[in-house]
N, C-alpha and C positions, 0 to 999 in steps of 0.2 A: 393264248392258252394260259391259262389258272394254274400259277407253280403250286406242287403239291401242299408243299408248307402250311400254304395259306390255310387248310384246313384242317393242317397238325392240331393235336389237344392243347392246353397250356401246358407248361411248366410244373411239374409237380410242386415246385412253389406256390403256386398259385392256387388256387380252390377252382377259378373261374377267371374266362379273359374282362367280365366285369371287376374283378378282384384285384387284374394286375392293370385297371384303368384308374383304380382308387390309385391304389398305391404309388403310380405313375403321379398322378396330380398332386398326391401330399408333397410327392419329389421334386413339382414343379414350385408349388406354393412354397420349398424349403429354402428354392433357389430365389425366388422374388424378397420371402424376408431375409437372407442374406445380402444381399444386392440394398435393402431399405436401413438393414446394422451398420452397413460400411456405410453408407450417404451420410449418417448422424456418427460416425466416427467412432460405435460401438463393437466395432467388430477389428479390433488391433489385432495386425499381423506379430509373428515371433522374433521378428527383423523392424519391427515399428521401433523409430527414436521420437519417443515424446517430447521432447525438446527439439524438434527439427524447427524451422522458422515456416508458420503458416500463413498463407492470406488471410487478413482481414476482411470483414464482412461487406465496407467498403475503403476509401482512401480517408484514412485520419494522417493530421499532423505532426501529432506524439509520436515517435519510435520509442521512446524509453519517459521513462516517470519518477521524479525525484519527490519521496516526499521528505518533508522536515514537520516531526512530529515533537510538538511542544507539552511535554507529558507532563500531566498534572491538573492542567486546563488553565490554560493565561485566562486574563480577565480583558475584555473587550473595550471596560471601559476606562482600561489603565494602558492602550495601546493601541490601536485603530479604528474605536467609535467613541469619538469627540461629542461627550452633552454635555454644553452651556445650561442646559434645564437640572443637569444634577449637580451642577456649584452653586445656581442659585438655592436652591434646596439643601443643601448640606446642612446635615443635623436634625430636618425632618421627619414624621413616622411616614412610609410607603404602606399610604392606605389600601387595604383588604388584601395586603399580602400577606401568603400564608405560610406560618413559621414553618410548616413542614417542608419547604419547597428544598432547602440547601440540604446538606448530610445532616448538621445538626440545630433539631428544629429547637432546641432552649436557647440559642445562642443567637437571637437577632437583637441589630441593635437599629438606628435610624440609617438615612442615606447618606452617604458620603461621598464626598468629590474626592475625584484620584489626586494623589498626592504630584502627579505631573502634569509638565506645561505641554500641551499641545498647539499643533504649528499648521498649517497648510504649505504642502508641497505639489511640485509638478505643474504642467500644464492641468493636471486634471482634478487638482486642487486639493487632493485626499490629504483628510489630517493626521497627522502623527505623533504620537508619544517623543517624547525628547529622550527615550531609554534608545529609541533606533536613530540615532544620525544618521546612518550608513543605507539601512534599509531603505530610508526614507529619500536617498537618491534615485533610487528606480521607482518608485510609484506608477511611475506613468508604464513601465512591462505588466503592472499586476492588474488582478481584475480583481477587487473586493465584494467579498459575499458579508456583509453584514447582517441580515438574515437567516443563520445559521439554527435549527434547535436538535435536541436529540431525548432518548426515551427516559436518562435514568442520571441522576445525582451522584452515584456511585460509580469511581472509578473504574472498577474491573468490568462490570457491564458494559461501561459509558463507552472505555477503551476498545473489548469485542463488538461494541456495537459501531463504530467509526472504523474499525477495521474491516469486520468480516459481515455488517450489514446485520447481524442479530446481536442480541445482548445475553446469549448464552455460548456455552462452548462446540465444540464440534466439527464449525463450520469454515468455509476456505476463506481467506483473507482476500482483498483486493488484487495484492500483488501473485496469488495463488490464482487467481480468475484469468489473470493478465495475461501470464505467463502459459496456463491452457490454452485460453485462445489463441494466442500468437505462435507460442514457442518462443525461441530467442532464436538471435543473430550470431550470436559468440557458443560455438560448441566448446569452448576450452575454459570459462569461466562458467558461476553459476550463473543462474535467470534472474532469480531474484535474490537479493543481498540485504542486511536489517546490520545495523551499526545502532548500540545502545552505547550506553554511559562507559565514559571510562574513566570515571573518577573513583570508582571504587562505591557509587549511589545505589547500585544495583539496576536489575532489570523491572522495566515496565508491570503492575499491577498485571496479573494473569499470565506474565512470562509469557513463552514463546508461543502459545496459542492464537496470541495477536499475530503473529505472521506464519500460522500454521498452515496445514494446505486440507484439513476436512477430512470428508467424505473424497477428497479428488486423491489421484495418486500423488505417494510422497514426493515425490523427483520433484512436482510443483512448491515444496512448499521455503520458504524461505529458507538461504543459508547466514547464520546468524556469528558476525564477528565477534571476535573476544577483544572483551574490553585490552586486556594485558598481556603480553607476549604474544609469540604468533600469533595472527587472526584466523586463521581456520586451523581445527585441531589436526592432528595427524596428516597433514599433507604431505610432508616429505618423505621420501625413501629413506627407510634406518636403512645405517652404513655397514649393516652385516646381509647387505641385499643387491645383487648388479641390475641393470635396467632391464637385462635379458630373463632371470629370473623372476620379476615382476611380473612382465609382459607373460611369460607362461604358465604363471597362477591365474593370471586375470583369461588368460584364451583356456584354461582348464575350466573355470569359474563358469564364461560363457558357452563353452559343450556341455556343461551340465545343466545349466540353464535352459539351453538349446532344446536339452531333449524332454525337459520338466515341460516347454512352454507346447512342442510339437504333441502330446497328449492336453492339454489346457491354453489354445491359443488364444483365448481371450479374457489373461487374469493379468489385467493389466499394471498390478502390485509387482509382479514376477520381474515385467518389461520395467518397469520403475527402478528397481533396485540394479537390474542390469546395468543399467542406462549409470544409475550413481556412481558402479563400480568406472567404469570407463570414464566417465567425468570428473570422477578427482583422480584420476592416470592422466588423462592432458591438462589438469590444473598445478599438476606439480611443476611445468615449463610456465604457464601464464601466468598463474596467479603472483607469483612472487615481483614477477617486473610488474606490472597491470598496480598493486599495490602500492611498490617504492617510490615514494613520493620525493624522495633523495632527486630524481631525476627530473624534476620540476626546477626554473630556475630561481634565483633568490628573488625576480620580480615578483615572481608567481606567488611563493610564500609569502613574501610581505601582503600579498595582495587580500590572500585569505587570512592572512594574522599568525600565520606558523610558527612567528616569531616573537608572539605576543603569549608572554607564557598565561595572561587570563585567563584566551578562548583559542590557546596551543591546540588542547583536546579536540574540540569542536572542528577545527580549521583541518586539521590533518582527514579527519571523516569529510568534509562537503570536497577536499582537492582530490581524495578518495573515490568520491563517486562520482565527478567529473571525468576520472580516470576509466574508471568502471563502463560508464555508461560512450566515451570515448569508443571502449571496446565492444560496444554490441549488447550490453548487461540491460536487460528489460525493464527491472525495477529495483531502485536502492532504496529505502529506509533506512533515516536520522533519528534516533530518541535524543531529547534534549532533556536531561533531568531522570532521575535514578524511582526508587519506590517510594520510600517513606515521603511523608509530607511535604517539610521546607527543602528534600532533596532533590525538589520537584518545581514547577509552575505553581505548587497549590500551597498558594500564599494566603493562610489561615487567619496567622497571627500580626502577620508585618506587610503586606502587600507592596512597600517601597521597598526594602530591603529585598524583598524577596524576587521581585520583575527587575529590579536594575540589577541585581544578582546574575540572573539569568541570561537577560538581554547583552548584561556586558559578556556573556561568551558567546551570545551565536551573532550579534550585529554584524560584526565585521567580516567572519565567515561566510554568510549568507548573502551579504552585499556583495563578498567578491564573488562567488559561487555566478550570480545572477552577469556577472560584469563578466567573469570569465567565458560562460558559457555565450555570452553575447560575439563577442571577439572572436571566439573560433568558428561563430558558425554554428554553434549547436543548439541555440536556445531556443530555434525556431523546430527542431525535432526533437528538443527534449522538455517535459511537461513539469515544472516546479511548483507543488503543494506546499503550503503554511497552514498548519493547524495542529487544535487540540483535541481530547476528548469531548471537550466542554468549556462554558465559559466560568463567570463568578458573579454573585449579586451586587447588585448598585449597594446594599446596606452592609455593613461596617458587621462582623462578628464580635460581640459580646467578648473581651477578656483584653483586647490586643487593637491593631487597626487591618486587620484582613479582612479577606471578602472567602464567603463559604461560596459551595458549588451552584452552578447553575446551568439546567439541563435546557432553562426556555431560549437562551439569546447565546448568541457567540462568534466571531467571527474570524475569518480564514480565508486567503489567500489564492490564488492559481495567479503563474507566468509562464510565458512561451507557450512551444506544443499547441498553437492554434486558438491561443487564448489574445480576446480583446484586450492589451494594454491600458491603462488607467479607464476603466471600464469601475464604476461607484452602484452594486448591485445591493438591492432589498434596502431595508433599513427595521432596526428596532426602535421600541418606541421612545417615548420623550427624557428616563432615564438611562435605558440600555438593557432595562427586565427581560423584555419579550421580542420577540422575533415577532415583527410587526407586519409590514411591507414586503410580499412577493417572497416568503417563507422558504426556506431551503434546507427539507430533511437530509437525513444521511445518506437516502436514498436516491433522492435529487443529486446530492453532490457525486454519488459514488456511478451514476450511469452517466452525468455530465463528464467526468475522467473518463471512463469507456467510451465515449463518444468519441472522444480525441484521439486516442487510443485506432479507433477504426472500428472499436466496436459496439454493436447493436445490444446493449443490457436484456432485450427481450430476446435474443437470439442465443446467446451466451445462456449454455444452459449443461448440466450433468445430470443423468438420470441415476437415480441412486434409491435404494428401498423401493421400489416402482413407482415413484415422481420426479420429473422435471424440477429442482433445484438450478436456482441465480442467486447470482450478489445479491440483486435489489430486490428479492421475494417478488408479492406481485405488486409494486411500489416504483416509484421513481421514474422521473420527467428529467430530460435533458435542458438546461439551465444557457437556452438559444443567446439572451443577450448580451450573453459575456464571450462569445463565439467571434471567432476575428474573421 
């Protein structure tokens, strides 16, 4: 028998049971693009930690990525690409080169040989500047991209552009992409960390936008050391505060929080800043020991040179992010070299003065860095980058004996983290102008790190303004035969 129901009217909501069959369906379709927000990770809960550690897309080698960023743009061919064809030539014009190519195009002069000796080292025979003794011990860890080119002559570009894969501002950095995809391992330090000059040189052409975090939530984007006195600002509890009063501002902070995100659960700025508040409340225990480098022993510093007041500076940063990344820390950044010019790699006027300047502070740090991380263990999960923004011209600038910019040729470095040791990749051509052989854009280099990394540069992706945003735009090929 037929319960009456069944032929009850609708709903005075309703107009018609066709009306509450619509309606039904939009309800259903609301729940299937729900169910499709959450798959791509747009749909954050009010309890989401951004920073939690997540799988990768598949098994990379990298757990964490050290780069050593050579600011100013070393000259490739006063340091890791050896042409006998440009000593022969020294003091010749480099025919149909075009004055505009460097920053300044009235200032060309003929080609010039580097004012240093280069050597062949390792099994794998790589040549090297005599500004790196030290470095020049491990050759046979690194994979050389001699091949290297990039979009833009100028700094500030060159710099966003090797950072964050464009050469304007805006956009998330490497270590910003990283740190999204993965999360980190260490909830009680930051993900990603940026150590600039502490000489008093200043920060990097374009400041801290090279290790900004974009369009992506803040919580990704670099946390940036000070060069002098403490390295992170305001960390400690002032002394007119107990640990318990703390802790009740910050669980006030999060109720209110709480109940902003329960009307707007998917403003994921809100969850960011949450997330900051709580992350420097457990960095006030970590960070300080995680830092003290005191607790290293005097092998260890001599090792890095801690005690060499030249490249003291230097040394105390690479024992630094040994330490760091020790503890779970995603990605550290080294600037080597301040803003202005000769404060920098960008040897204008004197290019010997100016690279054995420079070299004699980071050799010995770098060497040990590479030797340290060997020893414990960790170099096989930790990914070591060598580079600049850019290289320098084979020809001499007009005033002085420096080499001006160059955006066609330049080369850089990868060890560990799943990289083929003395691996000799691309080559430029017969002076060291152009990225000649098996070319390796920014965007080449910047999905070959995500590769190792564990992840997929085409999969790694933010929908922002209604497009699918990446690192590598719609660019770049993984760089297979430096792959261990």
């Amino acid at each position: 028998m037929t319960h009456p129901s069944f032929f009850a009217p609708p709903s005075p909501a309703y107009v018609s049971r066709r009306d509450f069959l619509r309606r039904a369906g939009s309800g259903f379709g609301l729940v299937a693009l729900s169910g499709l927000l959450d798959r791509e990770k747009l749909l954050a809960g009010p309890t989401a930690n951004p920073l939690a550690p997540r799988p990768a897309h598949f098994e990379g080698k990298a757990k964490s990525v050290i780069w050593l960023f050579m600011n100013g743009g070393p000259s490739q061919v006063d340091t890791w690409d050896y042409k006998p064809e440009l000593v022969k030539r020294d003091g010749q014009e480099l025919k149909g080169f075009d004055p505009a190519t460097g920053f300044f195009a009235g200032q060309v002069g003929p080609l010039m040989k580097s004012p240093f000796k280069f050597k062949q080292h390792g099994q794998c025979g790589a040549w090297v500047s005599d500004i790196f003794p030290n470095m020049a011990k491990h050759v046979d860890k690194m994979a050389f991209l001699y091949s290297c080119w990039t979009d833009s002559n100028n700094h500030s570009p060159a710099l966003l552009k090797v950072n964050t894969g464009m050469t304007r501002m805006g956009f998330p950095c490497l270590g910003s992409w990283t740190t999204y995809g993965l999360g980190s391992e260490s909830q009680s330090l930051p993900a990603f960390v940026v150590m600039y000059d502490t000489l008093g040189r200043g920060l990097p052409k374009g400041y801290s936008q090279n290790w900004g975090a974009g369009f992506l939530p803040s919580i990704y984007q670099g946390t940036g050391f000070k060069p002098q006195g403490a390295p992170i600002e305001d960390l400690l509890r002032g002394t007119d505060m107990t640990e318990e009063q703390q802790r009740a501002q910050l669980d006030l902070l999060a109720k209110l929080n709480k109940q902003r995100l329960d009307k707007a659960p998917a403003e994921p700025e809100l969850t960011a800043r949450v997330e900051t508040f709580e992350l420097a409340y457990r960095m006030q225990m970590a960070a300080p020991e995680a830092l003290d480098i005191q607790r290293e022993t005097p092998n260890i510093h001599k090792l890095y040179g801690v005690d060499n007041p030249k490249c003291a500076h230097f040394a105390k940063q690479c024992l630094m992010a040994r330490r760091l990344v020790e503890r779970g820390v995603r990605c550290v950044q080294i600037y080597s070299g301040g803003e202005e010019n000769e404060k920098s790699w960008d040897g204008h006027t004197n290019i010997a003065a100016n690279h054995s300047g420079f070299a004699g502070e980071t050799d010995v740090p770098i060497a040990g860095l590479l030797a340290d991380l060997e020893q414990r263990g960790l170099l096989e999960s930790t990914l070591v980058v060598w580079a600049g923004e850019f290289g320098r011209l084979p020809v001499v600038q007009k005033g002085g004996t420096g080499r001006d910019h160059n955006p066609h040729g330049f080369t850089a470095w990868m060890a560990g983290g799943g990289v083929k040791g003395g691996t000799l990749y691309g080559q430029s051509d017969e002076v060291g102008f152009k990225a000649a052989v098996d070319r390796v854009s920014v965007h080449d280099l910047h999905a070959t790190i995500l590769h190792l990394m564990g992840l997929d540069h085409k999969k790694l992706t933010y929908r922002y303004n209604g497009r699918d945003f990446r690192l590598t735009d719609v660019y770049g090929t993984v760089i297979k035969p430096i792959l261990a």
